[in-house]
N, C-alpha and C positions, 0 to 999 in steps of 0.2 A: 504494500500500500504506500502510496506517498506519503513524505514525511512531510509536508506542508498538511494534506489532509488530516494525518495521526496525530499534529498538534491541535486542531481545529477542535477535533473530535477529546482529543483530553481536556482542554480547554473547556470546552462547552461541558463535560460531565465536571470535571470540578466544580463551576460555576453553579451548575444548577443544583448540588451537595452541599456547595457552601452558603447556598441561596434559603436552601431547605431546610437546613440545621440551624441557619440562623434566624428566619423566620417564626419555625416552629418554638425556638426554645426563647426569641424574646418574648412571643404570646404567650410561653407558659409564665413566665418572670410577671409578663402585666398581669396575668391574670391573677396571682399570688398576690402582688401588691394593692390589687382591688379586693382579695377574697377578703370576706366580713366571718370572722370566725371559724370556718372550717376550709381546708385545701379546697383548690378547683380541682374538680374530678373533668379528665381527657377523655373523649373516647379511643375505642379500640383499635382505632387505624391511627389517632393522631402521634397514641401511643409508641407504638410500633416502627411507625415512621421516624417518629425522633430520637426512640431508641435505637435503630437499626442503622439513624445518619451518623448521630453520637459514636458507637462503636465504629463506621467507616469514615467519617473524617479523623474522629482521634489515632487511629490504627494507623492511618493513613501517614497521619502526622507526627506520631513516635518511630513509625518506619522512617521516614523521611530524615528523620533530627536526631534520631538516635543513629543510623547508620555508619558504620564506620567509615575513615575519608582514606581516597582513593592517596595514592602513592605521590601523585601530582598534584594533588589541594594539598598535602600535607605540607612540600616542597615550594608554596608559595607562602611570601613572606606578609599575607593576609590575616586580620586579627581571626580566631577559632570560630566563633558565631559568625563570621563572615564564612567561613571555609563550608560550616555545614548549613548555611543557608543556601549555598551553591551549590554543595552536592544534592542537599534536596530538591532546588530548585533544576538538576539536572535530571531527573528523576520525574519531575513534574511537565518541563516540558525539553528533553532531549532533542540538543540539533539548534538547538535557537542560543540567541547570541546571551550572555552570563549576566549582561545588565537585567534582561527577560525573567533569565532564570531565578535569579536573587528576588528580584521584585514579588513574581509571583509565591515563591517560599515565603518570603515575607509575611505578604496580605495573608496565605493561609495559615502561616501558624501564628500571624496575630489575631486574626480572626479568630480562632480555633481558641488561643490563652483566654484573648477578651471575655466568651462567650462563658467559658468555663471559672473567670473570674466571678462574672456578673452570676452564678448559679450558686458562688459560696457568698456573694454579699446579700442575693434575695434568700439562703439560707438563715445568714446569720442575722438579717437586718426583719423576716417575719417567721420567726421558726415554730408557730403553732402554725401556720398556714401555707406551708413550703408542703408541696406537694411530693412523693418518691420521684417523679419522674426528674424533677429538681436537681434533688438530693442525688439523686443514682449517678444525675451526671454531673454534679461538683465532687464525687468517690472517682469517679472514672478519669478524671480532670488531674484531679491527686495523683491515680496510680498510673497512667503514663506520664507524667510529669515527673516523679522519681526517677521510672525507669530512664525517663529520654538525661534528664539530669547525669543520673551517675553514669550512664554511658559516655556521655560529652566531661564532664570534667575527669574520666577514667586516665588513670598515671598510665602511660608507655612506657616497657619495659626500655632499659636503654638499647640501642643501635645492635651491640652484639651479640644482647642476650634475643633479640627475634631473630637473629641470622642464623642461630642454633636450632630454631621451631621450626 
């Protein structure tokens, strides 16, 4: 397939994942900060929906941030969160120029932080009225967030002792 088309087409599913997860999960935020004593109750598709973008953007996005860096990002004298914004963002849309690439890693995993912030402030700021769907995804937030963490500031063995591995 052309690689102009395979960006179009990544492009366009990102978009519409990022569009989805964000939409769904600030309605459930307002709807919380409206709710009058008891959680808003979702139905069963909105549910599902938002928990199923929650697990594929976030997945998405510890894949991406957590990945280790290629031999040649390591080798450039770029600060770290620059190196694995690009490898992500190599990932996200391969073949396209590194300005592309960063940008679009960027907006996704600040997208991706923001939303997952905003789910531990509507936690901690209406916590008799924060609904699971909420809460599941300020946990979810947390635990790739660890993981992507201690992968990225993870100590490299020195230079000789990986040439032995």
């Amino acid at each position: 397939m052309n690689t102009k088309i395979q960006f179009y087409l990544r492009l366009f599913f990102v978009i519409i994942g990022l569009t989805g997860f964000t939409v769904l999960f600030v309605s459930a935020f307002v709807q919380t900060f409206r709710a009058q004593g008891n959680p808003p109750i979702f139905s069963e598709p909105f549910t599902i929906a938002a928990t199923t973008l929650a697990g594929l953007i976030g997945g998405i996005a510890a894949i991406g941030l957590g990945a280790s860096l290629p031999e040649r990002l390591k080798a450039q004298s770029k600060a770290k969160v620059s190196q694995h914004f690009l490898a992500f963002g190599k990932q996200l849309a391969p073949q396209q120029a590194e300005d592309l690439q960063f940008t679009m890693a960027a907006i996704y995993a600040g997208l991706y932080i923001l939303i997952g912030l905003s789910a531990w402030v509507t936690w901690i700021s209406h916590p008799d009225t924060t609904p699971p769907l909420v809460k599941d995804l300020a946990g979810i937030v947390l635990g790739l967030g660890v993981a992507v963490v201690q992968n990225f500031f993870r100590a490299q063995p020195p230079p000789e002792i990986r040439k032995r591995h």
